[in-house]
C-alpha positions in Angstrom: 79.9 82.4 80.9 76.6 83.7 79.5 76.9 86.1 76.7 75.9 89.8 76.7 76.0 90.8 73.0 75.4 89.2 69.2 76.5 90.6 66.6 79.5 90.6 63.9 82.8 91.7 63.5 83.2 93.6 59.9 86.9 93.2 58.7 86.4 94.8 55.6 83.7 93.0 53.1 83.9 90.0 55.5 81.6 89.4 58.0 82.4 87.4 61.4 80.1 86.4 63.6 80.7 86.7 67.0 79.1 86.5 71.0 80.3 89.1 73.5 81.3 87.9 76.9 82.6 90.2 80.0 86.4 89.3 80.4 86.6 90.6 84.4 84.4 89.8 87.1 83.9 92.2 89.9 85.1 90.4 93.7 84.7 92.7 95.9 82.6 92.0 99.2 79.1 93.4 98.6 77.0 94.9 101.9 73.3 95.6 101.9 72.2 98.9 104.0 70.4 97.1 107.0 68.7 98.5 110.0 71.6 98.8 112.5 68.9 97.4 115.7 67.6 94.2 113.8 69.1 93.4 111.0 66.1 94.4 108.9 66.9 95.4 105.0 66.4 99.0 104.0 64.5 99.5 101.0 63.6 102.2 98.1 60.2 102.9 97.0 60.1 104.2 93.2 57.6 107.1 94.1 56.5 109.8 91.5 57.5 113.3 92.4 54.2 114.8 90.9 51.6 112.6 92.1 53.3 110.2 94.9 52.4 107.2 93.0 54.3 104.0 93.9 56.0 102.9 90.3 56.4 99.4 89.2 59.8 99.1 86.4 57.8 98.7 83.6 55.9 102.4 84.1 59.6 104.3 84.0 61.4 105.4 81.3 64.3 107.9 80.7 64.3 111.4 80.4 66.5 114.4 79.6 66.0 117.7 81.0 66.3 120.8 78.9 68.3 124.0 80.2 64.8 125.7 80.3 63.1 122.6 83.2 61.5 120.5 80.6 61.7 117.1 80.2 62.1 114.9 76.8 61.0 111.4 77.5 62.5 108.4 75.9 61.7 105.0 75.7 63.4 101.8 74.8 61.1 101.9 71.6 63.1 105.0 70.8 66.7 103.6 71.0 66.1 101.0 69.3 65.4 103.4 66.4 68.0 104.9 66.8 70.3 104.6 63.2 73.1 102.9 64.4 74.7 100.5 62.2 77.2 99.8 65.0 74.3 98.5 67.6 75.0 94.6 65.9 77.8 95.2 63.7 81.7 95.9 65.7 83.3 98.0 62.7 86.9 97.8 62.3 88.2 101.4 60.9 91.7 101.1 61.3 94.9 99.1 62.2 97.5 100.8 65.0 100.6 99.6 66.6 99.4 99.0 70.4 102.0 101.4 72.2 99.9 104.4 70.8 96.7 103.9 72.5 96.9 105.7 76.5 96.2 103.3 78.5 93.6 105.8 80.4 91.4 105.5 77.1 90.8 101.5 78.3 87.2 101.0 79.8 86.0 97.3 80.3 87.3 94.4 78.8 85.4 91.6 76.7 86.3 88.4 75.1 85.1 87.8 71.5 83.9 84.0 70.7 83.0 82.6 67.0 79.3 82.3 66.6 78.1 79.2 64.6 80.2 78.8 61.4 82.2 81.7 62.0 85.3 80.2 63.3 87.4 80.1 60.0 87.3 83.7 59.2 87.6 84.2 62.9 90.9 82.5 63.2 91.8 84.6 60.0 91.6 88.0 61.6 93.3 86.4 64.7 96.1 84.9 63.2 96.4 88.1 60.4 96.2 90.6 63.7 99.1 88.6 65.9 101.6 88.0 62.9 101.2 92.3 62.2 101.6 92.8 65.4 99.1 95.6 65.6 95.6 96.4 67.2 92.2 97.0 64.9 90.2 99.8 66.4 86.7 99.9 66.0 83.1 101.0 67.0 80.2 99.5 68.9 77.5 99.9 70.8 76.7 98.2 74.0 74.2 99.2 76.4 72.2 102.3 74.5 75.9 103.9 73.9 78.5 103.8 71.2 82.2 103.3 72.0 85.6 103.4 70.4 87.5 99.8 71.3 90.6 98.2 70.4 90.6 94.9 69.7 93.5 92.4 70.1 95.2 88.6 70.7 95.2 87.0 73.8 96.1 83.8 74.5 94.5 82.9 71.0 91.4 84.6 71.9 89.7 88.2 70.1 89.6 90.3 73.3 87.8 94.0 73.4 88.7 97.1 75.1 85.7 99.6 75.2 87.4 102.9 74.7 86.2 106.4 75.8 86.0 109.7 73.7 89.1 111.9 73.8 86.8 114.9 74.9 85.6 112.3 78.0 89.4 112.3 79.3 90.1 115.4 81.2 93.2 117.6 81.5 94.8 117.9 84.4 94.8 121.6 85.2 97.4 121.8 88.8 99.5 124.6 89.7 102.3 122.6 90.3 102.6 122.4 86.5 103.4 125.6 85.6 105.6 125.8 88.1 110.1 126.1 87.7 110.9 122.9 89.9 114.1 121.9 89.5 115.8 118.5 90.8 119.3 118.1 91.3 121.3 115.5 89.3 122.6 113.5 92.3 119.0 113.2 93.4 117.7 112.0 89.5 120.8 109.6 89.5 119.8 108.1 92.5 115.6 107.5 92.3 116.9 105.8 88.5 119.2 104.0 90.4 116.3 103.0 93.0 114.1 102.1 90.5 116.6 99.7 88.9 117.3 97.8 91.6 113.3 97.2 92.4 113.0 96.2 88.7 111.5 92.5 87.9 109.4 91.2 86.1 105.4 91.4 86.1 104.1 88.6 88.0 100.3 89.8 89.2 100.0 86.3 91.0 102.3 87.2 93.5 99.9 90.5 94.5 96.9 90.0 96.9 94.0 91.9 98.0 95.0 92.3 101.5 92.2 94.3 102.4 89.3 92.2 100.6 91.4 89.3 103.4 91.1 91.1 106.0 87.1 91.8 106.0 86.6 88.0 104.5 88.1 87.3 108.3 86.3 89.8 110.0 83.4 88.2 108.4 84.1 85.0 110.2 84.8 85.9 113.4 81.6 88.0 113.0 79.8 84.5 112.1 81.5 82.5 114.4 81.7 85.1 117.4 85.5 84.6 117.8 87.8 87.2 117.6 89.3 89.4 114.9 93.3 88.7 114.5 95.1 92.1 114.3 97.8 92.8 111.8 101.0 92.6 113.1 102.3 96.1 113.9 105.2 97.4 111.8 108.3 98.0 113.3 109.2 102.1 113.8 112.5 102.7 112.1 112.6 106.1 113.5 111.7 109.2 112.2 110.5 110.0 109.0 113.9 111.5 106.6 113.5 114.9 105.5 116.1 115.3 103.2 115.7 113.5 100.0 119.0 112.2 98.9 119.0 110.8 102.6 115.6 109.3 101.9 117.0 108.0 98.4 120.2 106.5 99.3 118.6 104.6 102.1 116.1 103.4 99.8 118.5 101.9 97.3 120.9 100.5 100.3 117.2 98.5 101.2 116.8 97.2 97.8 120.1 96.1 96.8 121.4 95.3 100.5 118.5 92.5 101.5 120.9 89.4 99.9 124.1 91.3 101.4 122.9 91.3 104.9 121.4 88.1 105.5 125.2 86.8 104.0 126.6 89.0 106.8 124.1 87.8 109.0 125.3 84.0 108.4 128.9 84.7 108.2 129.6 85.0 112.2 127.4 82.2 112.7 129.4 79.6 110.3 132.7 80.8 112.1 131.9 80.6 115.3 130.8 77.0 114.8 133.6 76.1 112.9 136.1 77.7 115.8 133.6 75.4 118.2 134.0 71.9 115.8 137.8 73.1 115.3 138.6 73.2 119.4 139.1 69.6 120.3 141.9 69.4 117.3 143.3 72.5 118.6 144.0 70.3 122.5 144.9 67.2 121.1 147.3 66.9 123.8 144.6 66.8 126.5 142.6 63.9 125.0 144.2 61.5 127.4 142.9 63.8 130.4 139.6 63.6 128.6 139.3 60.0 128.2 139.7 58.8 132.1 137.1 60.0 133.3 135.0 58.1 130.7 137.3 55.0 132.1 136.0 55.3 135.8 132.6 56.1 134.8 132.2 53.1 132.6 134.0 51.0 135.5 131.5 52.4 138.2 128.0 51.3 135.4 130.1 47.9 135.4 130.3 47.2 138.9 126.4 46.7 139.6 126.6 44.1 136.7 129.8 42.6 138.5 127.3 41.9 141.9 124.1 41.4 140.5 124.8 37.7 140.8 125.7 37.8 144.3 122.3 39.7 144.8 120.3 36.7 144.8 122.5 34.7 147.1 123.2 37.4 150.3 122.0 41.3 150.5 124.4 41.7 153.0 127.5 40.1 151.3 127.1 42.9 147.9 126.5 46.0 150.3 130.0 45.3 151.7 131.8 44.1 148.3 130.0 47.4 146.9 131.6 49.4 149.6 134.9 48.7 148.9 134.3 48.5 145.3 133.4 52.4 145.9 136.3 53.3 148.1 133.9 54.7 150.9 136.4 54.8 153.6 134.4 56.6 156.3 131.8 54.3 156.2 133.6 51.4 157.3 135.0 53.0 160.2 131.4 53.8 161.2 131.2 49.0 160.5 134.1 48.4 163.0 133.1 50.6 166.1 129.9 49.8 166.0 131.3 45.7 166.0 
């Protein structure tokens, strides 16, 4: 990982010195705008408004625009004037318990690594932070802005959250809200009921990004001029339940029922082969009847045996001996008119 920011952490009248480093990394599938007949990249042009001159990066700079159409231009020169003592310094202003902070507040997330000889009073604020039990919020700037963040311990690592202002969070103004919308108890019994039987714990391995999946494949069939696999169609269960309680009690039978059915599933299956393993026992008296058959059979494989001595001495002499071994009758008959 490269770094992004130096500075120091100020706990106090003790100074830590510490390198910034992104904690996320962005995977989604990136696409370039492309002439649809060729292929060809599409490109931008940094032209002046005024005078149509072509700009290289180093000839723009930022400007504000006044209410009255003027502009005020700023340069890098002129941030880095700017009076910030938070621009290399993260200042800690306070210590809160973590469940107070809205989790809408949370921007980007960074880890925090010791610079140089910095790692004793590092582990200090780590180790005094996890054994509170609490989160230091602080200020910094990254990136020609200042931020609130929280910083915390994770896996024995100083991790960031850039915050945003309370006045950047907006209020949701719906109509809904001020709206008398009433449920009925049955109905508030059942969704709890619902969404304790779908309770478990947080295990974010276990999720996938189906649709960053399925354009990887489309990708490679792309590439490899095969064909795209389809998703397998979902099954219609009918139509959609209006009523709600209907809706909720057939969502709690799903959740809690999966176990129950596949049980019921297996229960005719282990009886009906027991009742199939059980039937011999159950006509014990019908073994004998069972048994001869097997008898002849095995008499009629050990005939051929019997003769195939008298195979290489006479062809003729086992045809006849295999006749009568067999019982033909009508064939002989056919031996002595013909004689």
């Amino acid at each position: 990982m490269r770094s992004i920011w130096r500075g120091a952490v100020s706990f106090g009248l003790v100074s830590i010195g510490v390198k910034l480093y992104s904690a996320t990394e962005d995977k989604d599938i990136r696409f370039h705008q492309v002439h649809a007949a060729d292929g060809g990249r599409v490109k931008y042009r940094r032209v002046c408004s005024i005078d149509g001159e072509e700009l290289e990066y180093a000839d723009i700079a930022k400007g504000y625009e006044l209410p009255s159409g003027e502009v005020v231009i700023l340069t890098d020169a002129d941030f880095d004037e700017l009076p910030l003592s938070t621009r290399r310094e993260i200042e800690v202003l306070e210590f809160v318990d973590q469940g107070e902070i809205d989790p809408i507040m949370f921007e980007k997330t960074y880890y925090l690594e010791p610079d140089g000889p910095a790692a004793r009073p590092y582990v200090l604020l780590r180790d005094a932070l996890e054994n509170a039990g609490q989160v230091a919020i602080t200020k910094i700037a990254l990136r020609q802005r200042e931020s609130l963040a929280a910083l915390r311990v994770r896996d024995g690592v100083l991790v960031l959250h850039t915050m945003r202002w309370p006045d950047e969070i907006r209020r949701p103004d719906f109509g809904f809200l001020d709206e008398d919308i009433s449920v009925r108890p049955q109905e508030l019994t059942m969704a709890e009921a619902l969404i304790g039987s779908m309770t478990t714990g947080f295990d974010p391995s276990q999720f996938t990004d189906d649709y960053r999946e399925a354009m990887t494949a489309l990708l490679e069939a792309k590439q490899s001029g095969g064909e795209v696999a389809q998703p397998a169609e979902v099954p219609d269960e009918g139509a959609a339940v209006v009523d709600l309680m209907s809706a909720l009690r057939r969502s709690v039978e799903r959740a809690r029922g999966g176990a129950a059915d596949d049980g019921a599933a297996e229960a005719p299956a282990t009886k009906a082969t027991s009742a199939r393993k059980a039937a011999p026992r159950k006509t014990a008296d019908d073994e004998p009847v069972e048994k001869a058959p097997a008898k002849k059979a095995a008499a009629k494989k050990a005939a051929p045996k019997k003769a195939a001595p008298e195979k290489a001495v006479a062809g003729p002499a086992k045809k006849t001996t295999a006749r009568a071994a067999g019982g033909d009758k009508p064939p002989a008959k056919r031996a002595r008119r013909s004689a």
